[in-house]
C-alpha positions as CSV (number, residue, x, y, z in Angstrom):
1,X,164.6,120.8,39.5
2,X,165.7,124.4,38.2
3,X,164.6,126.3,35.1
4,X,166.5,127.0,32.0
5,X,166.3,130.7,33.9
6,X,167.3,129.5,36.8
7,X,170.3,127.6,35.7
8,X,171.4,130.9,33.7
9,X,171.0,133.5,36.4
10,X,173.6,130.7,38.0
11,X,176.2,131.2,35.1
12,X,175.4,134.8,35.6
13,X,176.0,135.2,39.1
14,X,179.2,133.0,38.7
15,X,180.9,135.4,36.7
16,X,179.5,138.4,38.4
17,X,181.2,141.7,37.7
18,X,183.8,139.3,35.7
19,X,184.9,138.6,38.9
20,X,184.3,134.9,39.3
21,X,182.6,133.8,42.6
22,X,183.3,130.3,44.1
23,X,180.8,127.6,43.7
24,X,180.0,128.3,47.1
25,X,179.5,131.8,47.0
26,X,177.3,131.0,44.2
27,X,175.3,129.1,46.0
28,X,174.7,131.4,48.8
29,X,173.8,134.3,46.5
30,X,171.5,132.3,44.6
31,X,169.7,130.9,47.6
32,X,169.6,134.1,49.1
33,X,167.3,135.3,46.2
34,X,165.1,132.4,46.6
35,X,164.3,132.2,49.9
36,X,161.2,130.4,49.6
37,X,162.8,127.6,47.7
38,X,165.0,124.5,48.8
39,X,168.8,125.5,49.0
40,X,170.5,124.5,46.4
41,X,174.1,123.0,47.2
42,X,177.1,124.0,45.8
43,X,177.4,121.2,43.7
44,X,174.7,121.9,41.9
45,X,176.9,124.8,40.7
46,X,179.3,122.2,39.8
47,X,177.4,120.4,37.3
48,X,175.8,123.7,36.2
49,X,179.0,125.1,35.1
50,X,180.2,121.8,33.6
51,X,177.4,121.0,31.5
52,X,177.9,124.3,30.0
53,X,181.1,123.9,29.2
54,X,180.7,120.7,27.7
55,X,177.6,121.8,25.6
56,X,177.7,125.3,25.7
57,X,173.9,125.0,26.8
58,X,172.2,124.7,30.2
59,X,169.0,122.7,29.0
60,X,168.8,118.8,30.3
61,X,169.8,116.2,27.8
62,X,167.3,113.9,25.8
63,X,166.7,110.9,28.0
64,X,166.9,107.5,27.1
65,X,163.7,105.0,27.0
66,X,160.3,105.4,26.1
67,X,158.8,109.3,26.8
68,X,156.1,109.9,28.6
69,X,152.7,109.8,26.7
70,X,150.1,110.2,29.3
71,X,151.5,113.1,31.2
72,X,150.5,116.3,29.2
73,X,148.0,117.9,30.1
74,X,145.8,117.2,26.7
75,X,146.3,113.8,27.3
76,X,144.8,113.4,30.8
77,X,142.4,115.6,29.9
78,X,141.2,113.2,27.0
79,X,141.8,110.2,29.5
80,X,139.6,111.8,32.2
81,X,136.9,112.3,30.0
82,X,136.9,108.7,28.2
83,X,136.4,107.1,31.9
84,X,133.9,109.7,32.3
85,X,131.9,108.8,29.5
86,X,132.6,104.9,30.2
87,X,132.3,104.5,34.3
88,X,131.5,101.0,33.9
89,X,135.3,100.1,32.1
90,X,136.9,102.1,34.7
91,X,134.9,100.8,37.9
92,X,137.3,97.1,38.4
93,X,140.5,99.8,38.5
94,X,139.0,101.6,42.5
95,X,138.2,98.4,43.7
């Protein structure tokens, strides 16, 4: 999944030099600065650039359904520690 940066250095490369690169060029410059991460395919660019059109932002929409409530960080924390202090509720869950 790619940042709010990354998507943005995407929309920046695009119209690099005002000169707008293909999807595909895109997609090779970009991988070629992140070597180290999974290519990303061209379209990827694609929904980049549409989503940004259509919004005029590059964030992720709200999803539907229930959000996550165990997942933060404070959360587990307070989780991990309540089956610390009571190992005997938590024992029938490893078995």
């Amino acid at each position: 999944m790619l940042s709010k940066r990354e998507r943005i250095q995407i929309l920046m490369i695009i119209d690099y030099g005002n000169r707008q690169q293909s999807h595909r060029e895109t997609a090779n410059l970009f991988n070629g600065m992140h070597p180290d991460c999974n290519p990303i395919p061209h379209t990827t660019m694609t929904r980049i650039v549409r989503k940004f059109t259509e919004t005029g932002n590059v964030k992720d929409l709200p999803r539907s359904g229930r959000p996550k409530s165990a997942t933060d960080d404070n959360t587990s924390l307070d989780v991990l520690l309540h089956m610390q202090e009571n190992p005997k509720t938590y024992t029938n869950i490893w078995r």
